[in-house]
Structure formats: structure tokens, C-alpha cells
N, CA, C and O atoms as CSV, one atom per row, in Angstrom:
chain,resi,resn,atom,element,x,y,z
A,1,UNK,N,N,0.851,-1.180,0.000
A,1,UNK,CA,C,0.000,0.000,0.000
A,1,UNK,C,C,0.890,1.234,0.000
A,1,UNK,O,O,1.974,1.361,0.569
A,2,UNK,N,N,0.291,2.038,-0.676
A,2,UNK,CA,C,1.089,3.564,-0.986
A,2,UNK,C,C,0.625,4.725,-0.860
A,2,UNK,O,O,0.415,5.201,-1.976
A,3,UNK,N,N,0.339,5.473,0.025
A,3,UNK,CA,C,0.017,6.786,0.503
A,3,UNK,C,C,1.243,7.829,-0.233
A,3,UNK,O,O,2.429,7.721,0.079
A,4,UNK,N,N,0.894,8.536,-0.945
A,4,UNK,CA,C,1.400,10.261,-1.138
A,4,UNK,C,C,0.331,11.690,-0.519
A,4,UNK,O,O,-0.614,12.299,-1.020
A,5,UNK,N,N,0.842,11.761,0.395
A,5,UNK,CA,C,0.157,13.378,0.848
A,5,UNK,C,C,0.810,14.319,0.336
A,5,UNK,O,O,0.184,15.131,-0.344
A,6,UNK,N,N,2.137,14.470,0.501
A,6,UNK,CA,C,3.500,15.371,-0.271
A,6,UNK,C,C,2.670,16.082,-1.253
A,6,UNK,O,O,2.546,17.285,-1.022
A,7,UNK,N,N,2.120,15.661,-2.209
A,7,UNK,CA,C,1.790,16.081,-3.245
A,7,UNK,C,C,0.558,16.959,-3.347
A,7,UNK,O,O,0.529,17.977,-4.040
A,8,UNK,N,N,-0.511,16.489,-2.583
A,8,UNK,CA,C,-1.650,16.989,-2.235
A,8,UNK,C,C,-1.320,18.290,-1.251
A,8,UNK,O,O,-1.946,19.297,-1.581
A,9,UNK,N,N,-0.578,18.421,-0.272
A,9,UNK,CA,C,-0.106,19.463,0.243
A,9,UNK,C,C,0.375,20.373,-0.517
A,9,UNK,O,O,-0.174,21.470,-0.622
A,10,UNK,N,N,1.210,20.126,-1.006
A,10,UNK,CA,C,2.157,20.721,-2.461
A,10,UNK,C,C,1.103,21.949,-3.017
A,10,UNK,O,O,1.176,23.175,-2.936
A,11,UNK,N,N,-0.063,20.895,-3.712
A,11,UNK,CA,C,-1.040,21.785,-4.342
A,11,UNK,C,C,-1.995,22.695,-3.739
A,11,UNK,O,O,-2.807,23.272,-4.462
A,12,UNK,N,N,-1.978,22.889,-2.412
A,12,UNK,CA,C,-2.634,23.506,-1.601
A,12,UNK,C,C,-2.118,24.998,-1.024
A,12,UNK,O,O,-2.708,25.749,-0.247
A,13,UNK,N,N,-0.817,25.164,-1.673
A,13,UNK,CA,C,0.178,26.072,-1.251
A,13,UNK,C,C,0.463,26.753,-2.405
A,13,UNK,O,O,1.397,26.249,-3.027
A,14,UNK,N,N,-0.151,27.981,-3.033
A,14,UNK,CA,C,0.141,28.579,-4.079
A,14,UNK,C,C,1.779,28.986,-4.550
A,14,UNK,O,O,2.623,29.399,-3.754
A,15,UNK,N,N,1.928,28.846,-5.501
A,15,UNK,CA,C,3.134,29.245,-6.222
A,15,UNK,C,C,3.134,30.927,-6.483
A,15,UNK,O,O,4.139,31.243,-7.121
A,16,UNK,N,N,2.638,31.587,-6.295
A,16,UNK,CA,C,2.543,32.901,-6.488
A,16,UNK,C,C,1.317,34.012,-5.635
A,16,UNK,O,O,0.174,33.629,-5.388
A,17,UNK,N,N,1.825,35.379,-5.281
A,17,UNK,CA,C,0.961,35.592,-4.693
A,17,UNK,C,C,-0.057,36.012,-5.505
A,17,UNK,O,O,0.120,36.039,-6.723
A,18,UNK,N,N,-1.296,36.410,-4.920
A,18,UNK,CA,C,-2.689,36.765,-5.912
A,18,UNK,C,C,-3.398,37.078,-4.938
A,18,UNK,O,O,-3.576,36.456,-3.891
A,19,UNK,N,N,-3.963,38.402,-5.389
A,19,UNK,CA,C,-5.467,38.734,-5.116
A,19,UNK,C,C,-6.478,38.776,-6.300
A,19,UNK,O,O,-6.318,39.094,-7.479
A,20,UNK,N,N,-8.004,38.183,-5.331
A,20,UNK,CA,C,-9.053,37.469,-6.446
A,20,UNK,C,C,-9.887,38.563,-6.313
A,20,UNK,O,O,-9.894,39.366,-5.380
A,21,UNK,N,N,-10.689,38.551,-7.437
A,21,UNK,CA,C,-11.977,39.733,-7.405
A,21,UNK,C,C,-12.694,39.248,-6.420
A,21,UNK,O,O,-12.616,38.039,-6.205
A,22,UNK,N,N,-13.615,40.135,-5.539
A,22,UNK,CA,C,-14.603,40.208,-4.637
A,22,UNK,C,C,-15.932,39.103,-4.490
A,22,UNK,O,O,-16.362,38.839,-5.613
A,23,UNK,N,N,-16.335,38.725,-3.902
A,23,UNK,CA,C,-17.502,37.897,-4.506
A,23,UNK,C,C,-18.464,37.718,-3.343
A,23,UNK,O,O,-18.222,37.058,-2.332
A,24,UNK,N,N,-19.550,38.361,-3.596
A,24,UNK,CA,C,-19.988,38.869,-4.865
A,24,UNK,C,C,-19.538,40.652,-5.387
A,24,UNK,O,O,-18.973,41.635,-4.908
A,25,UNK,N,N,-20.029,40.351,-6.302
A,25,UNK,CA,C,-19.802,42.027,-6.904
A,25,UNK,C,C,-20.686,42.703,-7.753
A,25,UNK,O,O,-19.762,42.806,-8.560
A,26,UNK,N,N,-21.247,43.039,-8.099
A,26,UNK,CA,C,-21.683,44.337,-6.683
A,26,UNK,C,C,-22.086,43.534,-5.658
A,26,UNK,O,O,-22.465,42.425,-6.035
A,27,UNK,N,N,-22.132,43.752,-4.361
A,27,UNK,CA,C,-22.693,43.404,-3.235
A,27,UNK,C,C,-23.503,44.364,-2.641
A,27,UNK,O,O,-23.552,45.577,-2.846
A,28,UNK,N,N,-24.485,43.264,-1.447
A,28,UNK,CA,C,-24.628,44.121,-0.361
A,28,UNK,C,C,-25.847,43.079,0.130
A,28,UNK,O,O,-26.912,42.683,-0.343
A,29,UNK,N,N,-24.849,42.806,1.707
A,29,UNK,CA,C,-24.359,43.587,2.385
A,29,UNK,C,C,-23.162,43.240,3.236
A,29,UNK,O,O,-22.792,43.821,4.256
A,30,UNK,N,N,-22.683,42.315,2.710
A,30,UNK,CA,C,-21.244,41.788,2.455
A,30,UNK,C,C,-20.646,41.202,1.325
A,30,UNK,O,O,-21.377,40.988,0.357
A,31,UNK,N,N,-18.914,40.765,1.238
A,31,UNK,CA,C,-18.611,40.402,0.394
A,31,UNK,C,C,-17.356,39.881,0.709
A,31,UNK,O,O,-16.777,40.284,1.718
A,32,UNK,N,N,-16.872,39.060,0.000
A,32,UNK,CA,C,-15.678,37.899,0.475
A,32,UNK,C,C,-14.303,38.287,-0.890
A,32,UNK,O,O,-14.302,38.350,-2.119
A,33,UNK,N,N,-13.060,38.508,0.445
A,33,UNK,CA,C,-11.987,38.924,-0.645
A,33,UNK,C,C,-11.124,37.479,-0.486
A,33,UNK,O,O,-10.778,37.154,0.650
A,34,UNK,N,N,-10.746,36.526,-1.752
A,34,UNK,CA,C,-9.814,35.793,-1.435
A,34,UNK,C,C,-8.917,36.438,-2.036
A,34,UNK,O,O,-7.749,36.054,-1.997
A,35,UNK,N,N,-7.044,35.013,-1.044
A,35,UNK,CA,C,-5.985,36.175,-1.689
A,35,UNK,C,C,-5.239,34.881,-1.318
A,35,UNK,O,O,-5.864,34.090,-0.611
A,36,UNK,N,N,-3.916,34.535,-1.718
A,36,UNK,CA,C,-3.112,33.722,-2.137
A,36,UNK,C,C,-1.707,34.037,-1.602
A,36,UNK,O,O,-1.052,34.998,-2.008
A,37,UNK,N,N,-1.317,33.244,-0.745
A,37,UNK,CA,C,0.243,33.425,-0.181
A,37,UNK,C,C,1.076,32.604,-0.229
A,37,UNK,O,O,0.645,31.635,0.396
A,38,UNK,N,N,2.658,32.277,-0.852
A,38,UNK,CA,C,3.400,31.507,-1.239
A,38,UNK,C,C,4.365,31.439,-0.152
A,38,UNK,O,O,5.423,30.813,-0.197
A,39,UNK,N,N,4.066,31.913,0.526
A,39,UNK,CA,C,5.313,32.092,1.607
A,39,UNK,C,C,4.868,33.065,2.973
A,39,UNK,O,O,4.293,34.142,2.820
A,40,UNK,N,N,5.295,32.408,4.571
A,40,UNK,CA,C,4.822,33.197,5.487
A,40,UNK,C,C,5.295,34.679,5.416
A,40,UNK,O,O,6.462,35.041,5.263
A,41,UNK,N,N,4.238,35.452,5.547
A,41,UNK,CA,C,4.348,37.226,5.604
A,41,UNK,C,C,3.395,37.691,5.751
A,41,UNK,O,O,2.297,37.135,5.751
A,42,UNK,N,N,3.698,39.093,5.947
A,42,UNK,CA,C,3.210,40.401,7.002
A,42,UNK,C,C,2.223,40.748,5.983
A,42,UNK,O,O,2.576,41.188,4.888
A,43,UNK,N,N,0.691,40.522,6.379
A,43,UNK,CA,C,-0.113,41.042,5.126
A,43,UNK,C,C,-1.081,42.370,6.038
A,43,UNK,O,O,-1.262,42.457,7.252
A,44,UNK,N,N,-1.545,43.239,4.988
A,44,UNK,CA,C,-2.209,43.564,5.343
A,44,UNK,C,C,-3.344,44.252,4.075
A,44,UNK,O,O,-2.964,44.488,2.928
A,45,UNK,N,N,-4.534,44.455,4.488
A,45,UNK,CA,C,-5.745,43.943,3.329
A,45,UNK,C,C,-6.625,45.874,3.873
A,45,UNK,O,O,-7.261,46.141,4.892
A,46,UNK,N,N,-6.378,46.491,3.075
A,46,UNK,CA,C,-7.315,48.078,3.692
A,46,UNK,C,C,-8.409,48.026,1.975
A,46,UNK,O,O,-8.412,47.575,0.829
A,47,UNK,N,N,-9.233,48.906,3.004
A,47,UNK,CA,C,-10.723,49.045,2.219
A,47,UNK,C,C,-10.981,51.054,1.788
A,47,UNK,O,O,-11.682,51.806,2.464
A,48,UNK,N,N,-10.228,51.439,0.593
A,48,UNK,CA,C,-10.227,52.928,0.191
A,48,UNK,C,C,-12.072,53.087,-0.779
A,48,UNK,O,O,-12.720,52.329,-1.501
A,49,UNK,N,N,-12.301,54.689,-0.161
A,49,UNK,CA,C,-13.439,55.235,-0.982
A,49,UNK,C,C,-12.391,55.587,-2.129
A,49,UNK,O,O,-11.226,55.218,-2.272
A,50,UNK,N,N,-13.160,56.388,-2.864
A,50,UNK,CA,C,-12.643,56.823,-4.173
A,50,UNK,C,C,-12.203,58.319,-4.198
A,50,UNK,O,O,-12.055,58.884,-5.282
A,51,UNK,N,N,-11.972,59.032,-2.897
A,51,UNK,CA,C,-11.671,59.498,-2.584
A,51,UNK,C,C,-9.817,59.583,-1.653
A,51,UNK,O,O,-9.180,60.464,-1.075
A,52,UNK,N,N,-9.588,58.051,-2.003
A,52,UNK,CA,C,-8.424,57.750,-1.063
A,52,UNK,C,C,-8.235,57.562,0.339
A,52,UNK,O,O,-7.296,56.888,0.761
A,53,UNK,N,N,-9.083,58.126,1.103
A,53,UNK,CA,C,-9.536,57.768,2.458
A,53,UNK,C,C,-9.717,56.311,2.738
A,53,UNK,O,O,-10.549,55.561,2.227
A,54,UNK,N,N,-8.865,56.048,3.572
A,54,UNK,CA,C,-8.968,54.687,4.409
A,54,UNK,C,C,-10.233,54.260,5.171
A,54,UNK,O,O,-10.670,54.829,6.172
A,55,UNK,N,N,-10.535,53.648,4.827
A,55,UNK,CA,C,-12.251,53.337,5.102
A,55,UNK,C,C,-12.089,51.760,5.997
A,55,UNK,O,O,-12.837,51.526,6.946
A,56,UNK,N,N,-11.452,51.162,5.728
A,56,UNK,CA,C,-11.330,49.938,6.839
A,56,UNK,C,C,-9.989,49.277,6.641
A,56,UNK,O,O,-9.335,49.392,5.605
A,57,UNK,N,N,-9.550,48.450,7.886
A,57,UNK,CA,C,-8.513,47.754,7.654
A,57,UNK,C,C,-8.991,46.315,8.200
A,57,UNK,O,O,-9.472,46.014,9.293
A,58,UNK,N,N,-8.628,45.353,6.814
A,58,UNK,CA,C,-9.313,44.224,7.650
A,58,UNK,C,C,-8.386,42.888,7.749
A,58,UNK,O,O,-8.760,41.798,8.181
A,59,UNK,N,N,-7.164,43.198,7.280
A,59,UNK,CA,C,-6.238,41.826,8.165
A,59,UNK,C,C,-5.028,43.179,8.195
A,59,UNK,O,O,-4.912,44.221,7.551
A,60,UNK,N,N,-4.267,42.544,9.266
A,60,UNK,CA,C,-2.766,43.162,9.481
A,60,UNK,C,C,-2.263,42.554,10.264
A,60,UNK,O,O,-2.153,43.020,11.398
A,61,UNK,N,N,-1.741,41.212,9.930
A,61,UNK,CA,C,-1.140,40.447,10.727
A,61,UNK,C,C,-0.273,39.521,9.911
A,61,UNK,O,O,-0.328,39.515,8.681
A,62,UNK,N,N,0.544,38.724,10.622
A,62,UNK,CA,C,1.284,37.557,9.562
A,62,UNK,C,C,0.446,36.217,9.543
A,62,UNK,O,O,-0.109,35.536,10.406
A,63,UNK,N,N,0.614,36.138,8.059
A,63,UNK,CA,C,-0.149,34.946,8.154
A,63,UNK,C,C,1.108,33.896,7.160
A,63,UNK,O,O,2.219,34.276,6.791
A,64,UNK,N,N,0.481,32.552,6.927
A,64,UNK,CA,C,0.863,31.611,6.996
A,64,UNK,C,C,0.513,31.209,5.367
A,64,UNK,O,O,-0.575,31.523,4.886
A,65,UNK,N,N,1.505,30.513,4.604
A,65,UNK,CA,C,1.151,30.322,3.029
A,65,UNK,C,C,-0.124,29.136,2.939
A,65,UNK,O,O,-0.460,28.175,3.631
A,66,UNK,N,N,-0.693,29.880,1.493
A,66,UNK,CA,C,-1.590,28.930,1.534
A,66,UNK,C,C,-2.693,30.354,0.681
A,66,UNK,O,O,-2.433,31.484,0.267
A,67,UNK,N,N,-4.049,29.443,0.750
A,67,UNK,CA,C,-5.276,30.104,0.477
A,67,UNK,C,C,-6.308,30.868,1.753
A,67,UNK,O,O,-7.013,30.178,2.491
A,68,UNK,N,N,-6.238,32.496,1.851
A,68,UNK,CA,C,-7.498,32.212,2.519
A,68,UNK,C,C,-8.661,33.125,2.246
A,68,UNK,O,O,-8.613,33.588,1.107
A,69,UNK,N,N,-9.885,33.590,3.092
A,69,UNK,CA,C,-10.414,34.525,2.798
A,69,UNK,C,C,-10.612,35.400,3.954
A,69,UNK,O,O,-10.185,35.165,5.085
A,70,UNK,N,N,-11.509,36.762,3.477
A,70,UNK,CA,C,-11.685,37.828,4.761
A,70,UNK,C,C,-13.092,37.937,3.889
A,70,UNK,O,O,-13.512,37.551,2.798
A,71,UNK,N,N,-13.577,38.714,5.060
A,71,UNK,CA,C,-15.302,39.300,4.630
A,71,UNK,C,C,-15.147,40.512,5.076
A,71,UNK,O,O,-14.482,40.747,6.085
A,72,UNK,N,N,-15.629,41.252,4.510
A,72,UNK,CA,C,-16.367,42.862,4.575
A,72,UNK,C,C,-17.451,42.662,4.459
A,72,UNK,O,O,-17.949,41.842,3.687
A,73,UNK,N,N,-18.453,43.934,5.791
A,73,UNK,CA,C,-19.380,43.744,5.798
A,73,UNK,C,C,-20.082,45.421,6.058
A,73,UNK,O,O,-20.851,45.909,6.886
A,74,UNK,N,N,-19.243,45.993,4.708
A,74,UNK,CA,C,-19.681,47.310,4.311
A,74,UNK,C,C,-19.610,48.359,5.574
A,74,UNK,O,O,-20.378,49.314,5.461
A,75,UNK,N,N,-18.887,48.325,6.632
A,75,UNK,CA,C,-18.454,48.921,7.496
A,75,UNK,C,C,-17.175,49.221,7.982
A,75,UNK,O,O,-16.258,48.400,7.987
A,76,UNK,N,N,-17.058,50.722,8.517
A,76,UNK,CA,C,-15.748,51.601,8.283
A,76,UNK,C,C,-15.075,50.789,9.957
A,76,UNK,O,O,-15.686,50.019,10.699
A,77,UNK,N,N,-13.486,51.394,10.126
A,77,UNK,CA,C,-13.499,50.797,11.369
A,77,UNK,C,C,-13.828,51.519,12.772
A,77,UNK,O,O,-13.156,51.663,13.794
A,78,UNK,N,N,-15.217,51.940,12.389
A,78,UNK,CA,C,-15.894,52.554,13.461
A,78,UNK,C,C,-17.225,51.506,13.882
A,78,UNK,O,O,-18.074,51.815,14.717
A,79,UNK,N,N,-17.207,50.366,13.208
A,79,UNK,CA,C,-18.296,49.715,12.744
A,79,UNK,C,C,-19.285,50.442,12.340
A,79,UNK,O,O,-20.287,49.991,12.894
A,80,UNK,N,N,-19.676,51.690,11.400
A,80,UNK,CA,C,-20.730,52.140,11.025
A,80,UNK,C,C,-21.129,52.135,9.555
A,80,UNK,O,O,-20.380,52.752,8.798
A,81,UNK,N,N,-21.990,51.649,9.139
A,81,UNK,CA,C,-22.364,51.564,7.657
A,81,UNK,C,C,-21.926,52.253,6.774
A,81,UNK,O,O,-22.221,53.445,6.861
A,82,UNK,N,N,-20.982,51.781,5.469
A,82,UNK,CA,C,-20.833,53.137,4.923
A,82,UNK,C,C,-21.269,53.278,3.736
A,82,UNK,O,O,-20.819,52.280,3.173
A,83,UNK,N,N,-21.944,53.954,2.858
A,83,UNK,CA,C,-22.558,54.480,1.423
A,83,UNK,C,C,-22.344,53.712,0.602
A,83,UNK,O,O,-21.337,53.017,0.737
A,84,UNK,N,N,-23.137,53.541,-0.490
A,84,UNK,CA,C,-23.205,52.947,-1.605
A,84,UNK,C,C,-21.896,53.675,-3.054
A,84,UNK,O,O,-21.764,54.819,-3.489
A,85,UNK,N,N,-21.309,52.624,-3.332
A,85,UNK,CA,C,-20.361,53.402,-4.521
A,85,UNK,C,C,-19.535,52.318,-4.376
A,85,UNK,O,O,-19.788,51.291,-3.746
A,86,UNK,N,N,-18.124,52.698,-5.235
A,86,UNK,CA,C,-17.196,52.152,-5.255
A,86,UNK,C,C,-16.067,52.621,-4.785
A,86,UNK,O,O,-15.711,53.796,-4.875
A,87,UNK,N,N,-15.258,51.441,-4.094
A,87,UNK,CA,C,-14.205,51.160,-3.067
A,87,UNK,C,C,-13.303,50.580,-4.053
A,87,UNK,O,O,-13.551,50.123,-5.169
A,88,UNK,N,N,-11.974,50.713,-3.282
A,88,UNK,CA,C,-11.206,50.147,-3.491
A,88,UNK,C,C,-10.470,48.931,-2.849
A,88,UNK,O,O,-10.288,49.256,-1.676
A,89,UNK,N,N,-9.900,47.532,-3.087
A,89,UNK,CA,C,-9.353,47.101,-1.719
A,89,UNK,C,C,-8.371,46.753,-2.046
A,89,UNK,O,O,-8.346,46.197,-3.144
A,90,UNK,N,N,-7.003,46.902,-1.241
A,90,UNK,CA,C,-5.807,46.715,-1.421
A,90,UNK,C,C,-4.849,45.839,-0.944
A,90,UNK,O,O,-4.593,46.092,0.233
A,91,UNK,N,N,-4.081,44.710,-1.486
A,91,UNK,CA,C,-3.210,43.489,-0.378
A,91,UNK,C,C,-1.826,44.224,-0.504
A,91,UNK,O,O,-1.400,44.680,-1.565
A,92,UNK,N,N,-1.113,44.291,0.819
A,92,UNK,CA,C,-0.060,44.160,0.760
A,92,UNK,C,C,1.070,43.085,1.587
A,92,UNK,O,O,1.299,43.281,2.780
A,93,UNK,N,N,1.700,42.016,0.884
A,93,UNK,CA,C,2.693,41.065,1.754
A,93,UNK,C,C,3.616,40.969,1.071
A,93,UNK,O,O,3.667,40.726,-0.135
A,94,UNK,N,N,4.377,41.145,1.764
A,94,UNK,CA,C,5.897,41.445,1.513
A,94,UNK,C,C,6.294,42.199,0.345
A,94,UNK,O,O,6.444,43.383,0.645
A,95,UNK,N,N,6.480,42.001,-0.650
A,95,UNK,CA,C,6.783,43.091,-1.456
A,95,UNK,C,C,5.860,42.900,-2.374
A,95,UNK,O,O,6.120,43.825,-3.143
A,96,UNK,N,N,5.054,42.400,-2.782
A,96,UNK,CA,C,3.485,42.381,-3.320
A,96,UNK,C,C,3.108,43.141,-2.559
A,96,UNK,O,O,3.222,43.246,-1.338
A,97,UNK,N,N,2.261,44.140,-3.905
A,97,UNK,CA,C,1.013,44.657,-3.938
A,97,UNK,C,C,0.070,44.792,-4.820
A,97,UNK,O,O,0.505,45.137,-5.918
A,98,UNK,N,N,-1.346,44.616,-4.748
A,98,UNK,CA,C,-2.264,44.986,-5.639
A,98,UNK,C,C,-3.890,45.501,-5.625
A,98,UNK,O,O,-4.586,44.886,-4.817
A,99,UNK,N,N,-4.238,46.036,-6.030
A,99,UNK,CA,C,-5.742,47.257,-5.941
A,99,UNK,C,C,-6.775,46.549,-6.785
A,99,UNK,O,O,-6.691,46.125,-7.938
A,100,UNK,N,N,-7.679,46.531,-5.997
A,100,UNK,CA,C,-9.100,45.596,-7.263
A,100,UNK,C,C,-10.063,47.027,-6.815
A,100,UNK,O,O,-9.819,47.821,-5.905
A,101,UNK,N,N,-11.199,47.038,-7.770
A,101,UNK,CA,C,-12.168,47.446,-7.755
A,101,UNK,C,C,-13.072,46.951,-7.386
A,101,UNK,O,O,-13.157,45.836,-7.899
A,102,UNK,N,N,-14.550,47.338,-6.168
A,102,UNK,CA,C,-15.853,46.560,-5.656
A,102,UNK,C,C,-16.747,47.264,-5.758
A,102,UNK,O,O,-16.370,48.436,-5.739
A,103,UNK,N,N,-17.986,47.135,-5.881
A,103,UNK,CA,C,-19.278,48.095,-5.928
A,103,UNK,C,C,-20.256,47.822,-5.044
A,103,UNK,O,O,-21.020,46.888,-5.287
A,104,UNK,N,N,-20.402,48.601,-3.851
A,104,UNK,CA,C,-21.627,48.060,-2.939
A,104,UNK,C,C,-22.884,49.187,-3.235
A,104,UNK,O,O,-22.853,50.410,-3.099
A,105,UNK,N,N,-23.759,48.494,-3.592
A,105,UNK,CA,C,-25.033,48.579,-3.668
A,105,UNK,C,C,-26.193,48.182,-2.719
A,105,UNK,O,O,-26.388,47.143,-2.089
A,106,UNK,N,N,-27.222,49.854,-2.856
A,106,UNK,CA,C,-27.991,49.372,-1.458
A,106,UNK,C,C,-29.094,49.792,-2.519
A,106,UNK,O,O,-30.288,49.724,-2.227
């Protein structure tokens, strides 16, 4: 009998980093950001109006390679609801970075 896990692990651990579009999109009254890490590092995930204003921060911590997700749930970090339009959300780990576009709709 022959067990390989090696391999199955392997594939569970992205080769590159990535951030995924939003889902759903438009939303409301949440929405799920996945994002992709090849290696342990310092991430951190902020939520901009279109105005540039920092509107939420929703991971800033180190995390661990692999796949995961975060949820927004259309609130600033005051927990208070914030307006309908489009945001921006931004990953940064380690020397990756990248900006997607989201649209919350009420």
C-alpha cells in the first residue's frame, strides 16, 4: 500500500501571490476577498473610498502560506455603515502589492 500526501499538500500552497476579485460584486451587504500566499508574511488587506480615504482595515497580521479569505461587511473601522459606490481594496505582503475594484449597492 502507498500513501502520497506530499503532493496533495504541495497543491494547496500557491506558487505565487494573488489577489481574487470580490464575490460577490456588486454586493450588499457583504462580500468575500480571497488572496493567495506563497510564503509566510506580514499582510495587510485596507478598504479605500474613491476618494483615497482609508475606510477599513481588515487583516494586518502575519499569516501563513496557503489560500485564505476575509469578509467585509460594508463597514468603516468605526463599525458604522458606509454608502453605496465604489471602493477600493488593497493586499499588501511582503513586497506584493495589488488594488481591485468593488461596488456596494444598497
Amino acid at each position: 500500500v502507498s500513501v502520497v500526501l506530499a503532493s496533495e499538500q504541495e497543491a494547496a500552497i500557491p506558487t505565487v501571490y494573488a489577489l481574487e476579485q470580490n464575490y460577490p460584486n456588486p454586493f450588499n451587504p457583504s462580500t468575500q476577498i480571497r488572496y493567495a500566499l506563497p510564503e509566510d508574511a506580514m499582510v495587510t488587506i485596507s478598504i479605500y473610498d474613491m476618494m483615497g480615504r482609508k475606510v477599513r482595515t481588515l487583516v494586518s497580521q502575519s499569516m501563513s502560506p496557503g489560500y485564505h479569505t476575509t469578509l467585509w461587511n460594508a463597514t468603516n473601522d468605526r463599525d458604522e455603515p458606509v454608502s453605496a459606490g465604489l471602493y477600493l481594496y488593497t493586499i499588501q505582503a511582503g513586497g506584493f502589492r495589488q488594488t481591485k475594484k468593488m461596488v456596494l449597492l444598497k
